[in-house]
Every structure is written in C-alpha cells, then in structure tokens.
Biopython code that builds the backbone (N, CA, C, O; Angstrom):
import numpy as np
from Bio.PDB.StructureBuilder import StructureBuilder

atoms = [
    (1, "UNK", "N", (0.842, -1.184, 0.000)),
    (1, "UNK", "CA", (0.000, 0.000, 0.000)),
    (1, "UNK", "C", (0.889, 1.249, 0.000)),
    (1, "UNK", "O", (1.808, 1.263, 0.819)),
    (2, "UNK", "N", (0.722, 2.359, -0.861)),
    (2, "UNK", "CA", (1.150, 3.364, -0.502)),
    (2, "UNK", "C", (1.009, 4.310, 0.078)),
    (2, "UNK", "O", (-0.201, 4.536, 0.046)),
    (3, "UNK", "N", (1.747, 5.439, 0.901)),
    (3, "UNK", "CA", (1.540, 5.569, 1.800)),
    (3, "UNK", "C", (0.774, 6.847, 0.925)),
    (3, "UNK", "O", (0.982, 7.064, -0.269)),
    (4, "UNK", "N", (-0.270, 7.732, 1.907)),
    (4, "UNK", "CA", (-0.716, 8.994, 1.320)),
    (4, "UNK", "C", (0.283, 10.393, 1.215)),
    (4, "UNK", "O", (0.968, 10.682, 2.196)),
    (5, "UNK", "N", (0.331, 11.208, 0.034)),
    (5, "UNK", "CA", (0.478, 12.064, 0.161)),
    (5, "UNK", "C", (1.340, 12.870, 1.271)),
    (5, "UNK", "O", (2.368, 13.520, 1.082)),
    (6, "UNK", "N", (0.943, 12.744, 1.954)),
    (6, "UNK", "CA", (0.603, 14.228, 3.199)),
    (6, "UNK", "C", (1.936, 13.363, 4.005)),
    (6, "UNK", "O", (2.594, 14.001, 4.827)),
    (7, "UNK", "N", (2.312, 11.814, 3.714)),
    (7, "UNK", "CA", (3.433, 11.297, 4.554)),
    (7, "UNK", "C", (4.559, 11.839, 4.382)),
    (7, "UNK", "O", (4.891, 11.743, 3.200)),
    (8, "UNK", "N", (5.905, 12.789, 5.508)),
    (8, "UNK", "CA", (6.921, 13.151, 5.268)),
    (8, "UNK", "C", (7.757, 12.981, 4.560)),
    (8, "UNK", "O", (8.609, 13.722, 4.070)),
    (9, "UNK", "N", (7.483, 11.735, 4.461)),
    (9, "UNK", "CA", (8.921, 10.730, 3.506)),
    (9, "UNK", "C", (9.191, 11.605, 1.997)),
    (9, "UNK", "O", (10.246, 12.091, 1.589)),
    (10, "UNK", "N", (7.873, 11.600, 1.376)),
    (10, "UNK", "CA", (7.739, 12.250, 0.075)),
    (10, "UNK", "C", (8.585, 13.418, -0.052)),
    (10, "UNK", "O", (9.584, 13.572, -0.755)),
    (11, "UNK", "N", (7.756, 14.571, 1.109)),
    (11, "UNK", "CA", (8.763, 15.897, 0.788)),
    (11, "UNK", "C", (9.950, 15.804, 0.970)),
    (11, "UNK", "O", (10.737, 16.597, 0.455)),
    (12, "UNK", "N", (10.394, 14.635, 1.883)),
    (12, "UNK", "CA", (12.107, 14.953, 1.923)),
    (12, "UNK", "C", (12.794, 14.052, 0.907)),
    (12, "UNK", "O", (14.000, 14.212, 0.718)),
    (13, "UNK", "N", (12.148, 13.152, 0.262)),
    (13, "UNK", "CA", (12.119, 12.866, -0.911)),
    (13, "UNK", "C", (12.919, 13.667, -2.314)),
    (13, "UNK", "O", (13.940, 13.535, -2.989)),
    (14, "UNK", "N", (11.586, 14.651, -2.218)),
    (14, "UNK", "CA", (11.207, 14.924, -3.784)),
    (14, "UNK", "C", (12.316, 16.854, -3.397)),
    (14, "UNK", "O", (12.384, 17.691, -4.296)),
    (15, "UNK", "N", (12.958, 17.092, -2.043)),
    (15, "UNK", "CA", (13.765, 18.079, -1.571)),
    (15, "UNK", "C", (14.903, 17.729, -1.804)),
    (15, "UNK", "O", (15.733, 18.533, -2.229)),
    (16, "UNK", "N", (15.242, 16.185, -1.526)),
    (16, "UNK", "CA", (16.880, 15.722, -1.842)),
    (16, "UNK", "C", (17.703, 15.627, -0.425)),
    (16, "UNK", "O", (18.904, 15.583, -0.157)),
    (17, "UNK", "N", (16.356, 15.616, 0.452)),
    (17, "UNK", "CA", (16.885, 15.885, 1.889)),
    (17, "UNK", "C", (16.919, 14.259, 2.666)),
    (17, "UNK", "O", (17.240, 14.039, 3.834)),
    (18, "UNK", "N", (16.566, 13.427, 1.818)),
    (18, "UNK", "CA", (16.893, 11.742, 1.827)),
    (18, "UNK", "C", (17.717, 11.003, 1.110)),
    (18, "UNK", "O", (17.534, 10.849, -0.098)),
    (19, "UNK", "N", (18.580, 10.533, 1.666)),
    (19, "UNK", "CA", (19.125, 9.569, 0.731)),
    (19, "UNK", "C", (18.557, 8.329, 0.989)),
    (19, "UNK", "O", (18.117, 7.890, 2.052)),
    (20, "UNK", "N", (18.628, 7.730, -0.293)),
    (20, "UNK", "CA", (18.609, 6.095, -0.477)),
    (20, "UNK", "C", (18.668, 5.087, -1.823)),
    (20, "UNK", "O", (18.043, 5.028, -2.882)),
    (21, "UNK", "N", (19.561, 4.467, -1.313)),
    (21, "UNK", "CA", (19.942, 3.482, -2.920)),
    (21, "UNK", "C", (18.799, 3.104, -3.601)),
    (21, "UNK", "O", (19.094, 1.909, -3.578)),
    (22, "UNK", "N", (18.004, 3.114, -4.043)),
    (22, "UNK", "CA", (16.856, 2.306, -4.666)),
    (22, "UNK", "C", (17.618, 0.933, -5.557)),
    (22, "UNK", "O", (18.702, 0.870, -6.136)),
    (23, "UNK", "N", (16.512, -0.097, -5.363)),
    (23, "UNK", "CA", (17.042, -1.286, -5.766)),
    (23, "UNK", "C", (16.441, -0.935, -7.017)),
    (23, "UNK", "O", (17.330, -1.157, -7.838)),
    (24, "UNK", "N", (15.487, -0.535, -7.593)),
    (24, "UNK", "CA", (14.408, -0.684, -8.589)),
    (24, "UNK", "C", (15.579, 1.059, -9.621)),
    (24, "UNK", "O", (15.729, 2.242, -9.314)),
    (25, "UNK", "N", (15.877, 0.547, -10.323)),
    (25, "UNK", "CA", (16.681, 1.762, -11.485)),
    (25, "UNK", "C", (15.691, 2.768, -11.581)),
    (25, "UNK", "O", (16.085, 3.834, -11.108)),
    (26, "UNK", "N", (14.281, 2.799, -12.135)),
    (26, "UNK", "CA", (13.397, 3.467, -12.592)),
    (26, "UNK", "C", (12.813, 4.309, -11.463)),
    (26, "UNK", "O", (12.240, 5.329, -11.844)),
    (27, "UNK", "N", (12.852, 4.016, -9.749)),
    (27, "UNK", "CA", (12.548, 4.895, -9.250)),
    (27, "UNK", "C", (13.720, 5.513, -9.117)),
    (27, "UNK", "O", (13.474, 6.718, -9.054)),
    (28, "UNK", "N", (15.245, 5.257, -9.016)),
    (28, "UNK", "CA", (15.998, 6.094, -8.932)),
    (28, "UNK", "C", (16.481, 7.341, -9.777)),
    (28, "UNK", "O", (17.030, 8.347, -9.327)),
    (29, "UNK", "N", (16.102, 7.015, -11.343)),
    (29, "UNK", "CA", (15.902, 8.096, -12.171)),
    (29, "UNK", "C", (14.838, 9.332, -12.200)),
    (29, "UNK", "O", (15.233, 10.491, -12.327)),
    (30, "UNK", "N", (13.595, 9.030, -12.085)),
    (30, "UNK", "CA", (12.312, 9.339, -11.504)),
    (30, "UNK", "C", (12.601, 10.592, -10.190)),
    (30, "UNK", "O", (12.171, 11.740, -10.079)),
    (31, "UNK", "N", (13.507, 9.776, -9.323)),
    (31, "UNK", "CA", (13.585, 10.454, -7.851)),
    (31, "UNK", "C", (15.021, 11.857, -7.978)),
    (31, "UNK", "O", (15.292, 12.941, -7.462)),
    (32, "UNK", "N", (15.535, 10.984, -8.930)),
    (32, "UNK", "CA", (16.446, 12.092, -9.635)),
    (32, "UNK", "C", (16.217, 13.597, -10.006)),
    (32, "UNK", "O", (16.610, 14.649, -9.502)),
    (33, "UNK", "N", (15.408, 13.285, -11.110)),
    (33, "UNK", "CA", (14.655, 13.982, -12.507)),
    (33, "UNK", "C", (13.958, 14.967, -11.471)),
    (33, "UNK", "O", (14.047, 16.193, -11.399)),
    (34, "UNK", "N", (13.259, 14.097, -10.713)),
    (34, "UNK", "CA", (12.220, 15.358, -9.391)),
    (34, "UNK", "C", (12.971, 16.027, -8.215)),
    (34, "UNK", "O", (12.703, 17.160, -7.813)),
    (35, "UNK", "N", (13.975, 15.195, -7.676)),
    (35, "UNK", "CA", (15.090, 16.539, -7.275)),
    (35, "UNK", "C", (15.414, 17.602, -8.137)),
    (35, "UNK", "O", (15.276, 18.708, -7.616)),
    (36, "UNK", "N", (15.741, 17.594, -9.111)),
    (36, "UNK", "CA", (16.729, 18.212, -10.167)),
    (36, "UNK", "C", (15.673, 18.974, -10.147)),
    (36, "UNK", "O", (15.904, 20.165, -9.943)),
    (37, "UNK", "N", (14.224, 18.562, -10.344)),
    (37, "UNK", "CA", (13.241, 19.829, -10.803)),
    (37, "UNK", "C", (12.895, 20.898, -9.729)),
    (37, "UNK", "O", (12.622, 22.075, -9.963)),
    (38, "UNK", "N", (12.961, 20.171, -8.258)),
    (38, "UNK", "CA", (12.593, 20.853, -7.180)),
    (38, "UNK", "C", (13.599, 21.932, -6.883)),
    (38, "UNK", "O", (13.216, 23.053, -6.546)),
    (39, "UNK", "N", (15.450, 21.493, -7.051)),
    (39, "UNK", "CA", (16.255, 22.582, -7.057)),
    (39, "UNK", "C", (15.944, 23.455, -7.681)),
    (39, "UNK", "O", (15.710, 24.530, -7.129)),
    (40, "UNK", "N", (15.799, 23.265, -9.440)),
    (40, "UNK", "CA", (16.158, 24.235, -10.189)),
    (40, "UNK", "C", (14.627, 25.471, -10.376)),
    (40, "UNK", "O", (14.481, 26.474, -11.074)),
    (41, "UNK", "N", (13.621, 24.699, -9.280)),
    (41, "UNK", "CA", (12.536, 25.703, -9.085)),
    (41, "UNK", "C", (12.730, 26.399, -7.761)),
    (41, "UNK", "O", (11.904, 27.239, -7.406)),
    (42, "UNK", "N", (13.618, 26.145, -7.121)),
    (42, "UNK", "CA", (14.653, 26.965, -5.726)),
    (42, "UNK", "C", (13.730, 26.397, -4.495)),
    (42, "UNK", "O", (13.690, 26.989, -3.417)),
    (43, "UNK", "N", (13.044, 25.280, -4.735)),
    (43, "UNK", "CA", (12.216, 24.864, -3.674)),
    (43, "UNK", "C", (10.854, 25.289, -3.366)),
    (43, "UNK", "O", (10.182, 24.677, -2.535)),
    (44, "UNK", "N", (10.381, 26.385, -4.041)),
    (44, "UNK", "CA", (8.904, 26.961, -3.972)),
    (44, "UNK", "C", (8.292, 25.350, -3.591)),
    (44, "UNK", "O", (8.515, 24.161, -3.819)),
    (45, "UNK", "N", (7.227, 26.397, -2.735)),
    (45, "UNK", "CA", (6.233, 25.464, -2.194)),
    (45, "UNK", "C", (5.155, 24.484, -3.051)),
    (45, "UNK", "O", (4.446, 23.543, -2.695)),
    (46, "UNK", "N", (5.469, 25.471, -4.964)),
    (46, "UNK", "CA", (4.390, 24.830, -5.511)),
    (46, "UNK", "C", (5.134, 23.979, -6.201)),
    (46, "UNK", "O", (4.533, 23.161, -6.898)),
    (47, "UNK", "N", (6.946, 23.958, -6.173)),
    (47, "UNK", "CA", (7.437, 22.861, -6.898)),
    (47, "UNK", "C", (7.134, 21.908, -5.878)),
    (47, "UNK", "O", (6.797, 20.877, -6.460)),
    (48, "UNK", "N", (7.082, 21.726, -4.470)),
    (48, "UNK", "CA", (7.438, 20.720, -4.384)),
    (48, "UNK", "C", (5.929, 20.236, -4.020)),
    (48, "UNK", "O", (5.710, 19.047, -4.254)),
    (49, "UNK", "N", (5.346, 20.652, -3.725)),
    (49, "UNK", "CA", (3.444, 20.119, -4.213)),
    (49, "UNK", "C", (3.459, 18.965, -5.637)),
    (49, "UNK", "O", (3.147, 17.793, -5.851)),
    (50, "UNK", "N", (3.940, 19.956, -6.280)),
    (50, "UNK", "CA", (3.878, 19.006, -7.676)),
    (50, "UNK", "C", (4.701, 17.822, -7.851)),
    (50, "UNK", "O", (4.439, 16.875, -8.592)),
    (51, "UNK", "N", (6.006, 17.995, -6.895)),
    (51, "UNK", "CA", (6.638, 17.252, -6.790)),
    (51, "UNK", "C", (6.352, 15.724, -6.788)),
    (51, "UNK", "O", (6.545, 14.742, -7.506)),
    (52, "UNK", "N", (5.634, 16.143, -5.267)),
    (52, "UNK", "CA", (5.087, 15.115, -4.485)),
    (52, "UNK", "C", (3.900, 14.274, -5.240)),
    (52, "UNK", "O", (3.599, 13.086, -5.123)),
    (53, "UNK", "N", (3.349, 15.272, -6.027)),
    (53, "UNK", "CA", (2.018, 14.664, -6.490)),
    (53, "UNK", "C", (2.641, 13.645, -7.866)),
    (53, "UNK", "O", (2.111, 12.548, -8.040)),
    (54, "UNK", "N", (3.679, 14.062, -8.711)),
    (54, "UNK", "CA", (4.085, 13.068, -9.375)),
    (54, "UNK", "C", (5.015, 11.945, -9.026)),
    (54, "UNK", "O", (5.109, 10.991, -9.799)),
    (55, "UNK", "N", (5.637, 11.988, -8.029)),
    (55, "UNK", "CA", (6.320, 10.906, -7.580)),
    (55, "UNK", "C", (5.593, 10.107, -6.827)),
    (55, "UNK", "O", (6.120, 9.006, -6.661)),
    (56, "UNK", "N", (4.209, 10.313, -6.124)),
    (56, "UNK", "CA", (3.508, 9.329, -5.675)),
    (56, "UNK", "C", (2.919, 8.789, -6.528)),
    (56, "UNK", "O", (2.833, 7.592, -6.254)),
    (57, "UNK", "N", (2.242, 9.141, -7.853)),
    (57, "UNK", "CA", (1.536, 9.025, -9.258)),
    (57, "UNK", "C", (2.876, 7.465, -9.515)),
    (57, "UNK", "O", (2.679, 6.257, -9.383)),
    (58, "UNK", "N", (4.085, 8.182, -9.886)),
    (58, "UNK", "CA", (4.977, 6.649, -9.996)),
    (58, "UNK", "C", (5.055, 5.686, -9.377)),
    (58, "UNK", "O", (4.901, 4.602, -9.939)),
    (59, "UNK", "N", (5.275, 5.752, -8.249)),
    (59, "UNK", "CA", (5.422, 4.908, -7.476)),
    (59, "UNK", "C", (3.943, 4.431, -6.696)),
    (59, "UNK", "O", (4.065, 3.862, -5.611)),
    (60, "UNK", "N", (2.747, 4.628, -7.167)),
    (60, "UNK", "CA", (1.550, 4.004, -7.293)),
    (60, "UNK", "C", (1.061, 3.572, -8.792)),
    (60, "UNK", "O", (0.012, 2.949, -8.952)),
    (61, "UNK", "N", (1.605, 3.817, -9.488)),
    (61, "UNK", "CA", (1.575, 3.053, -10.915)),
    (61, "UNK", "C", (2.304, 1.623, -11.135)),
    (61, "UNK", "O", (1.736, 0.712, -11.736)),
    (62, "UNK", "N", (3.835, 1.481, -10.508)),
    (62, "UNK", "CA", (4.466, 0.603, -10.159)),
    (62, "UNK", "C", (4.432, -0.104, -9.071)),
    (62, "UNK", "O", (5.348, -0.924, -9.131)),
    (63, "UNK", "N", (3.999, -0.177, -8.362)),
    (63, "UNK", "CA", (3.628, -0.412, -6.874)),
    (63, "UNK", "C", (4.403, -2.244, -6.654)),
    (63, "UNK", "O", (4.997, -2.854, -5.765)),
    (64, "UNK", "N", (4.153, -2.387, -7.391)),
    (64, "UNK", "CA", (4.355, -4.323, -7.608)),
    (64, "UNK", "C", (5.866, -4.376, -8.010)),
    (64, "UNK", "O", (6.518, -5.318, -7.557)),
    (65, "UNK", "N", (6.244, -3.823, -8.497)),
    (65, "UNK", "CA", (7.653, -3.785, -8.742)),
    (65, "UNK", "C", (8.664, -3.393, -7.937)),
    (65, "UNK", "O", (9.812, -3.839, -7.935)),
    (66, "UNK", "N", (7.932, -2.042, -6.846)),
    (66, "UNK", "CA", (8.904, -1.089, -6.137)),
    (66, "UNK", "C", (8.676, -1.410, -4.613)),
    (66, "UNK", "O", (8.707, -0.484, -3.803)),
    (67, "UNK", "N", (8.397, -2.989, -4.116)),
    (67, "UNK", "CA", (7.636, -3.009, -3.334)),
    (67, "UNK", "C", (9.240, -2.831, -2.314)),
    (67, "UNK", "O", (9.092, -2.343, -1.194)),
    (68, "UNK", "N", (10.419, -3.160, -2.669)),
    (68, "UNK", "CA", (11.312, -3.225, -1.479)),
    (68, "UNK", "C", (12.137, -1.885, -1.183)),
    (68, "UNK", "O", (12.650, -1.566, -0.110)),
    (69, "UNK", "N", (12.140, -1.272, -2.227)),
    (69, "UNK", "CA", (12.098, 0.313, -1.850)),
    (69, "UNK", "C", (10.863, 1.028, -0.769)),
    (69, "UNK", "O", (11.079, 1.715, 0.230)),
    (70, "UNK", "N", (9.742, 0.676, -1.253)),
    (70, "UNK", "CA", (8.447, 1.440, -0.609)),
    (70, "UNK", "C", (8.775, 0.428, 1.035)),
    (70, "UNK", "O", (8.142, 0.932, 1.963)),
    (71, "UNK", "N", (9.257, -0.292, 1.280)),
    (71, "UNK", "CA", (9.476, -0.735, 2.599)),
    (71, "UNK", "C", (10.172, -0.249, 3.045)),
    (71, "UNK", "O", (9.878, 0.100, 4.189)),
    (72, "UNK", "N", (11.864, 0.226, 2.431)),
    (72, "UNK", "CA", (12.613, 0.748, 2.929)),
    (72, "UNK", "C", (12.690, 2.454, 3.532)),
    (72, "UNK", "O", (13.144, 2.984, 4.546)),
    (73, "UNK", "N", (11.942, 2.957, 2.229)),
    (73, "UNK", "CA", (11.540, 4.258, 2.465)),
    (73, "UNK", "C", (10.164, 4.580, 3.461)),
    (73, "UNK", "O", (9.933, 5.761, 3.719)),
    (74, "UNK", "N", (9.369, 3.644, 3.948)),
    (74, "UNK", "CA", (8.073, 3.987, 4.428)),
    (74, "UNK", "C", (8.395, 3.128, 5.980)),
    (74, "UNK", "O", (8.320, 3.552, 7.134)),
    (75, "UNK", "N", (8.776, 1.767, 5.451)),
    (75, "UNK", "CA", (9.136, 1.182, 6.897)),
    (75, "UNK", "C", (8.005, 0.198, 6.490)),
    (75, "UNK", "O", (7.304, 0.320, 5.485)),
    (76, "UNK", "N", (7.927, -0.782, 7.400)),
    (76, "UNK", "CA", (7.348, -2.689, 7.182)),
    (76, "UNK", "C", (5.668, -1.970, 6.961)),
    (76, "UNK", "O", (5.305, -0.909, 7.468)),
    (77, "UNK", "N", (4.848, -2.839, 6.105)),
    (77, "UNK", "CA", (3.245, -2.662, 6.224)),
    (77, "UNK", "C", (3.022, -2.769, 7.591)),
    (77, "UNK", "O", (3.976, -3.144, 8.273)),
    (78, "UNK", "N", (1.617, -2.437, 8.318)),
    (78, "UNK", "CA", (1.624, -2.757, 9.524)),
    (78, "UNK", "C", (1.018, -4.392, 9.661)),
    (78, "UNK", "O", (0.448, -5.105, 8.835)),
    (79, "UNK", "N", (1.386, -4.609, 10.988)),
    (79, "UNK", "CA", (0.758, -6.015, 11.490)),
    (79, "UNK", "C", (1.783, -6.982, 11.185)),
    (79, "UNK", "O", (1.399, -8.104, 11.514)),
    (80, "UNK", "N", (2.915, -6.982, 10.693)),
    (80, "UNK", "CA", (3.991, -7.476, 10.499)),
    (80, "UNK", "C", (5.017, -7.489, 11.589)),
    (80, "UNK", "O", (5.585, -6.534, 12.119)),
    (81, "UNK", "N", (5.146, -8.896, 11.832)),
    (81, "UNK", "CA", (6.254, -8.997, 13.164)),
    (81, "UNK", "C", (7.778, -8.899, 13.076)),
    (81, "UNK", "O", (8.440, -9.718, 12.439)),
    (82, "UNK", "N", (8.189, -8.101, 13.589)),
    (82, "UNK", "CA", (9.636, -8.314, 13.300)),
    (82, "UNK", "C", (10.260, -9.980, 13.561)),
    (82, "UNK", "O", (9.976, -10.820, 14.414)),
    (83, "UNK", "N", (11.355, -9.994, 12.254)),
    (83, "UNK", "CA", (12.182, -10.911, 12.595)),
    (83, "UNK", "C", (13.312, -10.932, 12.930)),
    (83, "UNK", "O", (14.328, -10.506, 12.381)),
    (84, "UNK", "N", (12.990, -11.911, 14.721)),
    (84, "UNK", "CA", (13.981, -11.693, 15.662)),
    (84, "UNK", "C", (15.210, -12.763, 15.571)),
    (84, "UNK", "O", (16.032, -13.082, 16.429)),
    (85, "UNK", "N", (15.079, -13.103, 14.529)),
    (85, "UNK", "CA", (16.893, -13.549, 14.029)),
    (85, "UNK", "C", (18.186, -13.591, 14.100)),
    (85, "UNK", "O", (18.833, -14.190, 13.240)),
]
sb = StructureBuilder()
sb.init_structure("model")
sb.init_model(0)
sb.init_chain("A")
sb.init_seg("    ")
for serial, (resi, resn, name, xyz) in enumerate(atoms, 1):
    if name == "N":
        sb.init_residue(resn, " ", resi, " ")
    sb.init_atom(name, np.array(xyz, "f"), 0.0, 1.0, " ", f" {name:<3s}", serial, name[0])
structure = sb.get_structure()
C-alpha cells in the first residue's frame, strides 16, 4: 500500500533531503529527474506540491515492482512482526 500524500517521507524525498539506494533503477531516475526539478525551481512550495504529487503518481503506478524500496523508504506494512533472528 502506498503511503498517502501528506506522509513526510515524500517531501524529503522529492527536496533531496533523503538519501537512499533504490534497488528498482526506474525509481531512482524518476527520484532524480524530481530533485533536479525541485532545485532548479529553488524549492517553492508549488514545486514541491507538484513534486510530491508526481512521484507518488509513480510509485503508485508501479507499486508491484517497487515493493522493497516502498518498505525501505516507508518502513514494514503494519501487522507485520519483526524478525527476531
């Protein structure tokens, strides 16, 4: 499931204020392309609105593919027990 909108992760995301390797190539280009756009709009509030609204658009289009990124970046679905290994 993805997470909504309004979840932090996105803006610090789509700001460049997160790092993370993505296993999946296509969100890492994607997550690229929308930094690059959010700088070179100096961060306005309405780049990164838009930001957000197309990088969740991807990564809810792909959802089945990007599922071990969207864990890493969001954290386990709930109701899931950790494994104490």
């Amino acid at each position: 499931m993805i997470p909504p909108k309004s979840h932090p992760a996105w803006r610090a995301l789509v700001k460049g204020e997160r790092a993370h390797s993505f296993k999946a190539l296509s969100a890492a280009l994607c997550v690229s392309r929308i930094v690059r756009f959010v700088q070179k709009e100096g961060g306005s509030p309405a780049s990164v609105e838009l930001a957000v609204e197309d990088l969740h658009a991807f990564f809810t289009k792909l959802e089945g593919t990007l599922g071990e990124d969207l864990k890493a970046l969001f954290g386990k679905e709930p109701g899931h027990a950790r494994d104490g290994r």
